[in-house]
C-alpha positions in Angstrom: 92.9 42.5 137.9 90.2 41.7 135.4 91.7 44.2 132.8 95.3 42.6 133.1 93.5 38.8 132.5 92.5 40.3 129.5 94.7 41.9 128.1 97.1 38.2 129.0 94.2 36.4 127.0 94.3 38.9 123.7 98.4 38.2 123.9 97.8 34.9 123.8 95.3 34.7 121.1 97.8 36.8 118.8 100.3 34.5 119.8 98.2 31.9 118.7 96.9 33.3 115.8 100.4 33.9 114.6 101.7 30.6 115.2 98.8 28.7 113.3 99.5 31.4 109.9 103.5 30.3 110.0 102.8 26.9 110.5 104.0 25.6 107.2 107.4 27.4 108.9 107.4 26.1 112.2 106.6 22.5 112.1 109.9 22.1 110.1 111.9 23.8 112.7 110.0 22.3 115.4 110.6 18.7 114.2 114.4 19.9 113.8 114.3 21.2 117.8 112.6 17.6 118.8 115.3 15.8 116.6 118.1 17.9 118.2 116.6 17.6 122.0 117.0 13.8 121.2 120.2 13.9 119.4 122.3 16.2 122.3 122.8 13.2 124.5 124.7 11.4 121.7 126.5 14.8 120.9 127.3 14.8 124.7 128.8 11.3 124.6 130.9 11.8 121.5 132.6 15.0 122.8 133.6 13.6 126.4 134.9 10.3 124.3 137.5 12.9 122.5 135.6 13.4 119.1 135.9 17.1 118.0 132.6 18.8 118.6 131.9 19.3 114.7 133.0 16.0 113.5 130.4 15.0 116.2 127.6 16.8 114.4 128.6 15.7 111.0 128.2 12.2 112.5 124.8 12.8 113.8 123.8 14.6 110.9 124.5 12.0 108.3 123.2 9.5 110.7 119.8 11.3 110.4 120.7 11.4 107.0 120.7 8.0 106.6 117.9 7.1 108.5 115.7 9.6 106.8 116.1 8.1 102.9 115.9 4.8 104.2 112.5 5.6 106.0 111.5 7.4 102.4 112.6 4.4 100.7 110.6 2.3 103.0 107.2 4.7 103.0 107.1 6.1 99.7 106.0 3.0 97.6 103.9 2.5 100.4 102.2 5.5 100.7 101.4 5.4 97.5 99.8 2.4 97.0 97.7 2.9 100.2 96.4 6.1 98.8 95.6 4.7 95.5 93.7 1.3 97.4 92.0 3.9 99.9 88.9 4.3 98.0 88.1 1.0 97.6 89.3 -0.1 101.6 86.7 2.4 102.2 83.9 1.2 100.4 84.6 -2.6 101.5 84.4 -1.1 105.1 81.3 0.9 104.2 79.9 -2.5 102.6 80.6 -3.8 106.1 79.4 -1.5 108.6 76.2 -1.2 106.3 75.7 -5.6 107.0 76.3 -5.0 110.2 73.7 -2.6 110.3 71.4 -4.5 108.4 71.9 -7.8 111.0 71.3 -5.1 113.9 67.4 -4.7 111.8 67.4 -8.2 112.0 67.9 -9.0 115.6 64.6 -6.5 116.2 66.4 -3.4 116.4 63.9 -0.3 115.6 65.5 2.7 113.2 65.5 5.0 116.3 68.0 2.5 118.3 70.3 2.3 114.7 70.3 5.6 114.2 73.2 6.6 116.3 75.0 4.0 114.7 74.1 5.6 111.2 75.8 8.8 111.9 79.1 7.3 112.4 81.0 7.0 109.1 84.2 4.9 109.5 85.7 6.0 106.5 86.8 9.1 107.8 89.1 6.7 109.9 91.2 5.7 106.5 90.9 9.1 105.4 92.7 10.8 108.7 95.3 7.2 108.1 96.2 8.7 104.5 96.4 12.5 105.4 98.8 11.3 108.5 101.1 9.7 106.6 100.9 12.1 104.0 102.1 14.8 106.5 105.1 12.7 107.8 105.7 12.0 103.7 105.6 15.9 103.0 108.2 16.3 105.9 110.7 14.0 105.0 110.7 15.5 101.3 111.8 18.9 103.5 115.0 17.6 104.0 116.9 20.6 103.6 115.6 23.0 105.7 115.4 20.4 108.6 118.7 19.4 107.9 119.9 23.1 108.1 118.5 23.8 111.2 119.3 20.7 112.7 122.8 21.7 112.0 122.7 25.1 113.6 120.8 23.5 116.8 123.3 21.2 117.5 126.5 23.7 116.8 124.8 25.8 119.2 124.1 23.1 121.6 127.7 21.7 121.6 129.3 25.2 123.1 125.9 25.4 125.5 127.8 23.6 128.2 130.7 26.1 128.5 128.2 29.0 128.4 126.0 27.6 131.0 129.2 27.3 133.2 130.2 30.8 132.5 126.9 32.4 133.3 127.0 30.3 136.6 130.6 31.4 137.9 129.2 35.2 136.7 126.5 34.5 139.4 123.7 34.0 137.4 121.5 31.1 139.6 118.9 30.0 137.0 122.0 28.4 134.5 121.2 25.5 137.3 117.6 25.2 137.0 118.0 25.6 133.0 120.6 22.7 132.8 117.7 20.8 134.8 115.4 21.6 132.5 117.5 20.5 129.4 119.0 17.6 131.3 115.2 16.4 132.2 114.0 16.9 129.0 116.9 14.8 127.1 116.2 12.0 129.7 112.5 11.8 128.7 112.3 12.1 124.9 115.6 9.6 124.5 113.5 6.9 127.2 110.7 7.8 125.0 112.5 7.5 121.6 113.7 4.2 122.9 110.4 2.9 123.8 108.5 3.9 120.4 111.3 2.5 118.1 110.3 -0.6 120.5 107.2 -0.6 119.5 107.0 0.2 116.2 109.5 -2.7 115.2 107.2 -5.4 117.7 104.1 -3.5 115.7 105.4 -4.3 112.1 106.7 -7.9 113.2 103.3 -8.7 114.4 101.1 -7.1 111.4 103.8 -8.3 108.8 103.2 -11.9 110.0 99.9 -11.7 110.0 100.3 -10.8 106.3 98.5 -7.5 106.4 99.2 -4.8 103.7 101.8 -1.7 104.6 103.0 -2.9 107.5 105.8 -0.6 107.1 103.4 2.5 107.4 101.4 0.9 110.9 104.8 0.9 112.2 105.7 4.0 111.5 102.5 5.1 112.9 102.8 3.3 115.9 106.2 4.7 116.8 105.2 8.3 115.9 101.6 8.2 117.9 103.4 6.3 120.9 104.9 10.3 121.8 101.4 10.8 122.5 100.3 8.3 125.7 97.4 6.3 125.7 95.3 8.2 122.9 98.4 7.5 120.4 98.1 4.2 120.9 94.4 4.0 120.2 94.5 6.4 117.4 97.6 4.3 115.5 95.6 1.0 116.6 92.3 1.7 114.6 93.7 2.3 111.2 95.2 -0.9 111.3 92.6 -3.0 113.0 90.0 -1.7 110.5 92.5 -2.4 107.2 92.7 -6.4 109.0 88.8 -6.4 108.6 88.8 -5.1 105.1 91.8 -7.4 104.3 91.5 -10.7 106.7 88.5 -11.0 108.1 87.2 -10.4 111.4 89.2 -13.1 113.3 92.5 -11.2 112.1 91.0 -7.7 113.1 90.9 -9.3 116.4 94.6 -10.6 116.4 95.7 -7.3 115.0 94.0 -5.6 117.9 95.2 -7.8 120.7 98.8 -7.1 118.8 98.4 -3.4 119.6 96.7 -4.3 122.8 99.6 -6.5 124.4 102.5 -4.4 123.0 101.2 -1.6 124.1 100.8 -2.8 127.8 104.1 -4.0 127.7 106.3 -1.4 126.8 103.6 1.6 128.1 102.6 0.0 131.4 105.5 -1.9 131.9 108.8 -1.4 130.7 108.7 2.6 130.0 107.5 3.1 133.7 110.6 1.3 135.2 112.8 2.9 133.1 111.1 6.4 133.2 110.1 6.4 136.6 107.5 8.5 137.8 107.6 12.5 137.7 106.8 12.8 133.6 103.6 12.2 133.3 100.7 14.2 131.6 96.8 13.9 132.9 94.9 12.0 130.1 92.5 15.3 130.3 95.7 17.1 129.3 96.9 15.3 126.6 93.3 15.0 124.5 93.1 18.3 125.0 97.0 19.6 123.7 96.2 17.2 121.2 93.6 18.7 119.8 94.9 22.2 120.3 98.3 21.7 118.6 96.3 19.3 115.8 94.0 22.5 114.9 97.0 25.6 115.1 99.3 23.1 113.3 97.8 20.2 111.5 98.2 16.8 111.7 101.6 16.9 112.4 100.8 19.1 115.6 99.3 16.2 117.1 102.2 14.2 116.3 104.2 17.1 118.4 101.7 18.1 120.7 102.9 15.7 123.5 106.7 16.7 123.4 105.8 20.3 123.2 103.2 20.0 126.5 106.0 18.1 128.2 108.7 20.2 127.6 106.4 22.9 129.2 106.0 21.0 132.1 109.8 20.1 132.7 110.1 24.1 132.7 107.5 25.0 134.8 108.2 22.0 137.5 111.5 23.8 138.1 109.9 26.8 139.1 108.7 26.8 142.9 106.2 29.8 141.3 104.8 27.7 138.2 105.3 24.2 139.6 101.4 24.1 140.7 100.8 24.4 136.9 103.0 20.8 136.2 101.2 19.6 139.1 98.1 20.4 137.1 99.1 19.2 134.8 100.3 15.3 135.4 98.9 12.6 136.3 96.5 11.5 139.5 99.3 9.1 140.4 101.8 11.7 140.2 100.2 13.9 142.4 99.2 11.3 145.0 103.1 10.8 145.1 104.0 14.1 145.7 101.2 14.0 148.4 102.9 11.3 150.3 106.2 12.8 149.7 105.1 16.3 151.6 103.1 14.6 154.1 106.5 12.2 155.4 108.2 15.8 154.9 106.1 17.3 157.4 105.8 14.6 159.9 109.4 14.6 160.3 
């Protein structure tokens, strides 16, 4: 017993260990898979409306296309300029945390009560901001290989249908559960899709109003982070909310976080749920901690992915009477009281 958790551990390590050396590889073609996952429903839809399967493609394909240089057109100016402005964003905010400091001496606060507050440099909050968006910069520039495998995904997904349905008349019973899986995992990541474009456009309305610089890139930001519940939204808020006090003042970092705040309870606590429903969820435990796994084997843009990978996981293992303890694991309190309920009516009748 002990031997055989050990030797499962040392796999897994390797595993690891290989994935984090081919990362420069597999983020690309991860991206590509996420894009696809999201892309097969409009694939789907274009086939039963009569369109021939590889005219469908080429239509989703150029729509990417399309989408992709004007997002580059959009960021790269912007990127630019924010990473040329960094260092002196960071020594305004530096100049401000160090006042606020100095008023904390003033009130009567000792050294000793400060000096937590002196270890916390909130620099390193623009810095993460610029290596970010540096990431998402470096993968649009990777067009090509994206594209490519993008291509292949969605050939390949286009004749899945008919192979699932063969395998199924052959007698092979787990086609069903893997066209559940597929089928589940479509429905979340095009709700989710939906809901961050959502947010990132009421995100850059709100900061572009107020006048802030690179609202464009807080968007962007926004609606990339929002794949990751509850932390994402936090992480995309601060950036922003720290450039307002830089920029605006402290009245405007105050707007710009009751922005983030209110669109963010909107869409996240009310509009995704009722479109969602329940069933999808990941433990907040579970996401900081896939977070910060994916974000050290694969950067930052593992974080970016960590969420869609750890819920395609649980889709799979939910459909599995043997592994479904593990997606109860790993989702959410509410979830779980739910399914609670569920078996305890099931038993009573």
């Amino acid at each position: 017993m002990a031997s055989g958790i050990l030797l499962n551990l040392a796999a897994f390590i390797v595993i690891i260990a290989g994935v984090k050396a081919a990362g420069s590889f597999l983020v690309p073609l991860l991206l590509a898979a996420f894009i696809a996952i999201i892309a097969s429903p409009l694939l789907f839809w274009l086939t039963r409306k009569g369109v021939p399967s590889l005219l469908a493609v080429a239509i989703i394909i150029l729509l990417f296309l399309l989408m992709e240089v004007g997002l580059g057109a959009l960021m790269g100016t912007s990127v630019s300029d924010f990473s040329e402005n960094l260092p002196h964003y960071q020594n305004r905010l530096n100049a401000i945390y160090g006042e606020i400091l100095h008023l904390g001496e003033k009130i009567g606060l000792t050294q000793k009560d400060l000096a937590p507050l002196k270890d916390i440099d909130p620099s390193r909050v623009m810095t993460f901001a610029a290596t970010t968006i540096k990431s998402l910069g470096k993968l649009i520039t990777n067009t090509f290989f994206i594209v490519l495998t993008l291509l292949f995904m969605l050939l390949e997904a286009g004749g899945m249908a008919y192979k699932i349905r063969v395998l199924s008349m052959l007698g092979f019973e787990s086609t069903q559960n893997f066209r559940q899986i597929m089928e589940g995992m479509n429905s979340f990541f095009a709700i989710k899709t939906f809901t961050s474009l959502l947010t990132g456009l009421l995100i850059w309305t709100g900061l572009w109003f107020q006048g802030l610089d690179f609202p464009v890139l807080w968007a962007v930001m926004a609606f990339a982070l929002n794949f990751i519940p509850t932390i994402g939204s936090i992480i995309a808020a601060v950036p922003a909310v720290l450039l307002a006090l830089v920029q605006l003042g402290f009245m405007n970092s105050i707007v710009t976080a009751a922005i983030y705040l209110i669109v963010n309870i909107a869409i996240g606590n009310v509009l995704e749920p009722k479109i969602m429903g329940s069933g999808v969820g990941l433990s907040p435990l579970v996401i900081f901690m896939s977070m910060a796994f994916w974000g050290w084997v694969l950067g930052p843009v593992g974080m970016l992915l960590s969420v869609p990978i750890t819920m395609s996981f649980k889709i799979a293992l939910d459909k599995n009477p043997e592994t479904r303890w593990i997606s109860v694991m790993l989702g959410t309190n509410s979830e779980a009281a739910n399914l609670l309920e569920s078996l305890e009516t099931r038993g009573q009748e």
